[in-house]
N, C-alpha and C positions, 0 to 999 in steps of 0.2 A: 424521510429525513432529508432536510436541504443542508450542503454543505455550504455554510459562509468562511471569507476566506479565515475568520479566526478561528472555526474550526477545524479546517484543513492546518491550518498551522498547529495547532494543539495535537494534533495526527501525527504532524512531521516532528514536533520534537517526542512524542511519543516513541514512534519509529527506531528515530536514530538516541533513544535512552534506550535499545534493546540489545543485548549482545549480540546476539544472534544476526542484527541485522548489520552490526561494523564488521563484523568478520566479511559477509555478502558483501560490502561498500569497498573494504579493503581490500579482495581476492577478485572480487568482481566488476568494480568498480558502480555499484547501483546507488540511486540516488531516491528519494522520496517520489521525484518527479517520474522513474518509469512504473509505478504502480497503480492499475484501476481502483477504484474503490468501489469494494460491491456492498449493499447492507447485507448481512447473514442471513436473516430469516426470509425476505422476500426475494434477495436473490438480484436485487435491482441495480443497476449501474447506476452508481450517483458520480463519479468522476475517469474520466477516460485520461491514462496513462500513457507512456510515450512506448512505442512498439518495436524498437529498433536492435533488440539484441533478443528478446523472446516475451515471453506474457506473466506478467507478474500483477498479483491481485492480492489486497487486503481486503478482510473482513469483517465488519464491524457490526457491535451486537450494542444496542443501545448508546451508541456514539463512541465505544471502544475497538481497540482494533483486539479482534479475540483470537484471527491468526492469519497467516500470511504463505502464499503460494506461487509457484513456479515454474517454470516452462520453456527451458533453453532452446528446446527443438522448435517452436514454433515460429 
C-alpha cells in the first residue's frame, strides 16, 4: 500500500472521529502527526512518525486503521 497525502488525511480524520483517541489528544496531548503507520499484515512501515515523547503506531488492514499502539517508555 502507498500512502498518498489524501489517504493519510482520510486516516487522520479517522483517528481523531475516535473516542479513544481525544481522550490520548486531551490528557496527552497526541496528535496524528506522532504515529507510524504500519500495514497489519506485512508488518511494513509505510509512514514514520515523530518520536519525541514515545512510539506510537497505527495499523492498518486494507487501508483502515484496525488498531492503535503505545509506548511511553521508549
Amino acid at each position: 500500500m502507498i500512502l498518498t497525502e489524501q489517504k493519510i488525511n482520510e486516516l487522520k480524520q479517522q483517528l481523531e472521529n475516535n473516542e479513544s483517541f481525544q481522550y490520548w489528544k486531551k490528557e496527552d496531548g497526541l496528535s496524528f502527526e506522532d504515529f507510524d503507520i504500519v500495514d497489519l499484515e506485512s508488518n511494513k512501515q509505510l509512514h514514520n512518525g515523530k518520536k519525541d515523547i514515545g512510539e506510537f503506531c497505527l495499523y492498518l488492514k486494507d487501508g483502515v486503521i484496525k488498531k492503535a499502539l503505545y509506548d511511553l517508555s521508549y
